[in-house]
C-alpha positions, -999 to +999 in steps of 0.1 A: -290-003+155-305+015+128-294+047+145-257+040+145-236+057+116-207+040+101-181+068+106-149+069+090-128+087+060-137+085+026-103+068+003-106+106-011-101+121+022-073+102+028-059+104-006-057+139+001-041+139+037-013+115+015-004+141-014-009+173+013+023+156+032+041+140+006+042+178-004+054+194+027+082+164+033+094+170-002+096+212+004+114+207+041+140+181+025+150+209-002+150+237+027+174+216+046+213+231+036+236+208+021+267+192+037+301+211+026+312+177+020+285+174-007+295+207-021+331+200-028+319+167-046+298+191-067+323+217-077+354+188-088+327+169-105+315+199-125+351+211-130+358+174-144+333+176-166+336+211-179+371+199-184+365+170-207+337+193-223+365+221-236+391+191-241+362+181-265+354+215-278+394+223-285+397+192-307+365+201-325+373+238-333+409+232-338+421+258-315+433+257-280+415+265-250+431+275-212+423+272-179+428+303-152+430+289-116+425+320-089+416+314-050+380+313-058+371+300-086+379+290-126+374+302-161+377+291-195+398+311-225+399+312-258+434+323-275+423+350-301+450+364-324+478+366-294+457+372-263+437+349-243+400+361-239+374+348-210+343+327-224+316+346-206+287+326-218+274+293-210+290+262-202+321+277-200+310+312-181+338+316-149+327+294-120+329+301-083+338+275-059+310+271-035+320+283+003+351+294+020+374+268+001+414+267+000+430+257-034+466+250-046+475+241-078+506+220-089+512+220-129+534+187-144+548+177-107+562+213-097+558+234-071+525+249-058+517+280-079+503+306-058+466+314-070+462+352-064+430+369-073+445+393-098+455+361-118+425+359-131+433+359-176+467+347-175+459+307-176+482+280-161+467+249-181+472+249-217+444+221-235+457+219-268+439+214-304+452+179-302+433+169-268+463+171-247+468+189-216+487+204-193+492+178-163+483+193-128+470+184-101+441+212-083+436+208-045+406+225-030+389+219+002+376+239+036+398+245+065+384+218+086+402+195+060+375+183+042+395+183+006+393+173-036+425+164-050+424+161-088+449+151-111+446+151-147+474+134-169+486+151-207+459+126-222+436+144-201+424+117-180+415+130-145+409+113-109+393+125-082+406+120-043+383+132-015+392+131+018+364+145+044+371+146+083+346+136+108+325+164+121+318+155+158 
């Protein structure tokens, strides 16, 4: 019996193995791409926020801000003198909607206003010194149907709609 050796793994051996995998799970879960389902959440949640940020940053510098709506994106101006000029830095740089996305825009219950790429400083909502805002409602989704709808009032207040189809 004396000859027999007790032959296992040390708790720092298996310590190890633990961390080693914990490791490699956690960098194959962030390889993995992300639904476009989760990317459209994304992109109206930031453009919510952003929005209540320059509502914000309007009433605090007492001058109104815009919003230009093209087919791919956003950005943010500032009315200088008589023009409207593009914030380029951060947080309200121009944004890109993530993927192949479709957007309409309908401003205060009118028609759809066609977003064309060469639309790109002439803004269609107006948020004013006061806090107010242009009511619209901005649909933008994939052409599977996957789509955001979200309506913002003159207060400012938005809500967000999604609607994602079943990918079988």
């Amino acid at each position: 019996m004396a000859g027999l050796k007790n032959r296992g793994f040390t708790l720092i051996e298996i310590m190890v193995v633990v961390v080693i995998v914990s490791i490699l799970i956690g960098a194959v879960s962030l390889t993995f791409p992300r639904s476009t389902d989760d990317l459209l959440k994304e992109d109206a949640d930031r453009f919510t926020e952003l929005l209540f940020l320059a509502q914000d940053e309007a009433i605090l510098q007492s001058r109104d801000l815009a919003i230009a709506i093209n087919n791919s994106g956003y950005q943010f101006l500032s009315r200088s003198d008589s023009a409207w000029t593009v914030f380029s830095k951060e947080p309200f740089k121009p944004r890109k909607l993530q993927g192949n996305v479709q957007s309409d825009l309908y401003i205060d219950g009118g028609p759809v206003i066609k977003l064309k790429e060469a639309a790109k400083t002439k803004p269609q909502i107006v948020i004013y010194s006061t806090g107010e805002v242009t009511p619209f409602v901005y649909y933008f989704g994939y052409k599977d149907g996957s789509q955001v709808k979200i309506t913002v009032d003159a207060a400012g207040a938005s809500k967000k709609e999604y609607r994602f189809e079943d990918k079988k």
